[in-house]
C-alpha positions as CSV (number, residue, x, y, z in Angstrom):
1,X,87.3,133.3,78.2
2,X,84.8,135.4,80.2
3,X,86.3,136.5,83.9
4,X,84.5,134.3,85.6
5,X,86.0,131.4,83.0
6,X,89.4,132.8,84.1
7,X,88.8,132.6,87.7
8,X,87.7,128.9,87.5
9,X,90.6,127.8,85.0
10,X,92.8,129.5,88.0
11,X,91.4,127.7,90.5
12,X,91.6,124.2,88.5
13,X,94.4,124.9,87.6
14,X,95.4,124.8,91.0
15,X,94.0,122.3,92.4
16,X,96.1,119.9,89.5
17,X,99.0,122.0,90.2
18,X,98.3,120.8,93.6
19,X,97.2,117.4,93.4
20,X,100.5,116.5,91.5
21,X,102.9,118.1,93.7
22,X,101.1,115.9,96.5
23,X,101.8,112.8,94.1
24,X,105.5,113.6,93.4
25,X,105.0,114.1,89.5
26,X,106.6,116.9,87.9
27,X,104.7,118.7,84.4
28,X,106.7,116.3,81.8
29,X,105.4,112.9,83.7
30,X,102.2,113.9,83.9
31,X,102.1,115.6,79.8
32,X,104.3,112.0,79.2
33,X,101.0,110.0,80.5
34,X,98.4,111.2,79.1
35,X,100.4,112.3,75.8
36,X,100.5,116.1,75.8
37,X,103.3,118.3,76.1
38,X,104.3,119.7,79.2
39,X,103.2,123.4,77.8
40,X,99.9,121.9,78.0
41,X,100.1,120.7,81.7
42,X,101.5,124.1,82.8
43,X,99.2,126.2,80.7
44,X,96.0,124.4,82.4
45,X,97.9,124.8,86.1
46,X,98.4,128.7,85.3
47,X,94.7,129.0,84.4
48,X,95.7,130.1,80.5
49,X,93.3,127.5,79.2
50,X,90.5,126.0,80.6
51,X,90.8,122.6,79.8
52,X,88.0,120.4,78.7
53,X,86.9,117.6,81.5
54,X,88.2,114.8,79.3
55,X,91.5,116.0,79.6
56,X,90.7,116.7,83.3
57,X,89.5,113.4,83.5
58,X,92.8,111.9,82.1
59,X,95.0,114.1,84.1
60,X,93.0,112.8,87.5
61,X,93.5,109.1,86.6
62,X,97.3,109.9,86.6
63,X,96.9,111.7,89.5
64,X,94.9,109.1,91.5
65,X,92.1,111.5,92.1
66,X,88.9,112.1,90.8
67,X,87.5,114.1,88.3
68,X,84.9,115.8,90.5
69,X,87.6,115.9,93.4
70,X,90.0,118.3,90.7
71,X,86.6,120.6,89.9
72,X,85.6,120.7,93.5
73,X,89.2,121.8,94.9
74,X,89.3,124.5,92.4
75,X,85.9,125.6,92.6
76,X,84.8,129.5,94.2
77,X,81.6,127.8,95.5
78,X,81.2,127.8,99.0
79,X,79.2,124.8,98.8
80,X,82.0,122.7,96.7
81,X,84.8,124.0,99.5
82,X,82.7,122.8,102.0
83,X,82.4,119.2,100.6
84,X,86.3,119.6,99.9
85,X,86.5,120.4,103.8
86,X,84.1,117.3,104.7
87,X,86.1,115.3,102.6
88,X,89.5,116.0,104.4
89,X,87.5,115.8,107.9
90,X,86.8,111.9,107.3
91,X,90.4,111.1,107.3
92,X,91.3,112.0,110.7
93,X,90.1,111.3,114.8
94,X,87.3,111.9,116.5
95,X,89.1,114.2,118.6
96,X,91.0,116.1,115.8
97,X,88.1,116.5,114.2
98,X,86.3,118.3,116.9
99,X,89.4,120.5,117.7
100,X,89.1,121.3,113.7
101,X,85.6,122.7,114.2
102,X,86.5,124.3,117.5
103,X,89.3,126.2,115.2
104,X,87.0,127.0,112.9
105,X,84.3,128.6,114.8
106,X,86.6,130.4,116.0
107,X,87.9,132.4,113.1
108,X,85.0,132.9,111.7
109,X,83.5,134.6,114.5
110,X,86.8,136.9,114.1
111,X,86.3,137.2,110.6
112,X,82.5,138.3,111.3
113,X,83.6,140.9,113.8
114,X,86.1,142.2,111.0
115,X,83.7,142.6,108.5
């Protein structure tokens, strides 16, 4: 894998690692479902292998999630975080969501004056 394969199996990786800890599934249920070994689940959550989006596709069904949500989470792109963020924002108030933003400004006008 080239580095920046590496860095996106990491982050995939992740985001499944992540998705099925929200779900309650441990490695074995999810390898059991889609008929895998568990090896195979925590190899693609360590970011050893970059696994092909049928597998990711499979492994989102189990999860309940999509397959472009599992990309998206683990993707560097600013853009695809962004949509991630938008995505999250739609499930709460009107209110939380401004105080969200209000956060968020926030930091990264610290963050600019750090850098």
């Amino acid at each position: 894998m080239t580095p920046k394969e590496k860095r996106l199996a990491k982050s995939i990786g992740q985001a499944v690692a992540n998705k099925r800890l929200k779900k309650g599934l441990t490695q074995g249920q999810v390898a059991e479902q889609i008929g895998v070994e568990p090896e195979t689940i925590s190899r693609i959550e360590r970011g050893i292998t970059l696994a092909p989006i049928s597998r990711l596709a499979e492994i989102g069904d189990v999860l309940g999630v999509a397959l472009a949500d599992l990309i998206r989470d683990g993707s560097p792109r600013l853009q695809d975080r962004a949509q991630s963020i938008a995505a999250s924002m739609q499930s709460v108030s009107e209110a939380d969501s401004k105080l969200v933003m209000e956060i968020f400004e926030k930091l990264t006008a610290r963050f600019k004056r750090k850098s």
